[in-house]
N, C-alpha and C positions, 0 to 999 in steps of 0.2 A: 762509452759502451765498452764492453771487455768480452771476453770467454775463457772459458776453464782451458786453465795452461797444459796442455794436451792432450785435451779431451778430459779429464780429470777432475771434477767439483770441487775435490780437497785441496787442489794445489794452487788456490785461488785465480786471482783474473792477469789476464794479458789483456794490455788496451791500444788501442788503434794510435799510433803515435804519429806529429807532423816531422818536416824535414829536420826542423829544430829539437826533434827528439822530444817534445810537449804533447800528452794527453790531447787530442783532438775532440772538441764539445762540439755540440750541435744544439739548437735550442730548441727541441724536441725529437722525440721517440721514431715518429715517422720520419723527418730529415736523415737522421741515423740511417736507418731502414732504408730509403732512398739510397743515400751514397752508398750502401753497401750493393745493395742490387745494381746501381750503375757500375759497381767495381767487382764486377763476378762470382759474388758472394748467393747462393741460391736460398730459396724458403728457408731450404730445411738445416743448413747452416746458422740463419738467423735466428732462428727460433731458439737456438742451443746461446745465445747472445745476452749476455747482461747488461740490459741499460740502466745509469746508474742519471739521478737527477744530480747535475751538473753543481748546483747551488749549496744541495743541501749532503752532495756524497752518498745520497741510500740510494738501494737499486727501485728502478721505477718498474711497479707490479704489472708484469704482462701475462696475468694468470688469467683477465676476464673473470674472478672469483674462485678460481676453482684455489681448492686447501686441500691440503694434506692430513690423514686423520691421524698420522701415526708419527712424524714428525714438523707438522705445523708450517711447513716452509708452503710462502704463498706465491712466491715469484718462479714462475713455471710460464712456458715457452706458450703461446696461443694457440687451443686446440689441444695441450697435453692430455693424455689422460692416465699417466704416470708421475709421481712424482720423480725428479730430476734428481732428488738427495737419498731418497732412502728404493726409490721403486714404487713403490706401494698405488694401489689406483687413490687418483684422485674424486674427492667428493664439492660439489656446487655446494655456494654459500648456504641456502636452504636446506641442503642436509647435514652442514656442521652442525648448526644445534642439534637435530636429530641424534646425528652419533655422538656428541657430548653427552646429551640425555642417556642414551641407552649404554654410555661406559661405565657414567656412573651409578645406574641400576642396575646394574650387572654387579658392581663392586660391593655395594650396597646390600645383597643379596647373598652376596657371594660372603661376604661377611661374617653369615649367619651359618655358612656350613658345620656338617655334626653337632650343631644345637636343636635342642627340642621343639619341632615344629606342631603346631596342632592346628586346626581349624574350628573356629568359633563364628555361631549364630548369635544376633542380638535382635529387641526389640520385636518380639513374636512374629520372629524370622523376616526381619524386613532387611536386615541388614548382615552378610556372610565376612568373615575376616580371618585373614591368616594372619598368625604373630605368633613369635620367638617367645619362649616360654623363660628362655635361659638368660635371654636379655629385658624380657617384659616392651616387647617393641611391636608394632601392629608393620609388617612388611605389607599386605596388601587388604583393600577396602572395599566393598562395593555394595551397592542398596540396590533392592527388590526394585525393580522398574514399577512406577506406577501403574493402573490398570489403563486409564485413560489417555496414555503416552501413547 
């Protein structure tokens, strides 16, 4: 386990060292968490705490899910609702695809600015469509609901 060398993300981790000056492991996440609260270490200290998997060196994700929309960092303290790296509120697993989806219909769209936009009726009018004239591209689709829907 580590923390940002004083108080600081950027200036990477300080880690708990023994009397031999060696990296102190634990064999999981909670054990850590334990000795730390037996050694005066509070919640909210903890939570600012990098635990990294001992075996494999990456840090072990205490985000509970939550991601970052804007810089992607998913290792954030339990309960954040900030991200730790850039600030930004954090969003639940189920709405990263959401806002993946809607950056890139946004960009998609956004595309198309100061080009010729028009709207077009198909199929005696069963079917409305917006599309780029300048690109020959249908931006948005939609059919007449049926009656018996």
């Amino acid at each position: 386990m580590g923390r940002a060398i004083n108080g600081v993300t950027i200036n990477g981790l300080e880690f708990l060292l023994d009397e031999e000056h060696e990296v102190v492991k634990f064999p999981n996440v909670d054990a850590a968490k334990k000795h730390l609260m037996e050694n005066g270490f509070s919640q909210e200290a903890i939570k600012d705490m990098t635990f990294l998997d001992a075996e494999a060196d990456e840090p072990v994700s205490q985000s509970r899910g939550y991601i970052c929309p804007v810089c992607e960092n998913e290792n954030h303290p339990e309960n954040a609702r900030f991200c730790i790296i850039c600030g930004n509120p954090l969003l639940q697993p189920q709405q990263k695809k959401e806002k993946l989806e809607a950056r890139l219909e946004f960009e998609r769209l956004r595309s198309h600015f100061g080009h010729k936009i028009e709207v077009a009726v198909y199929g005696d009018n069963q079917n409305v469509a917006i599309e780029c004239m300048d690109c020959y591209e249908v931006l948005y689709s939609v059919d007449k609901p049926r009656e018996d829907e």
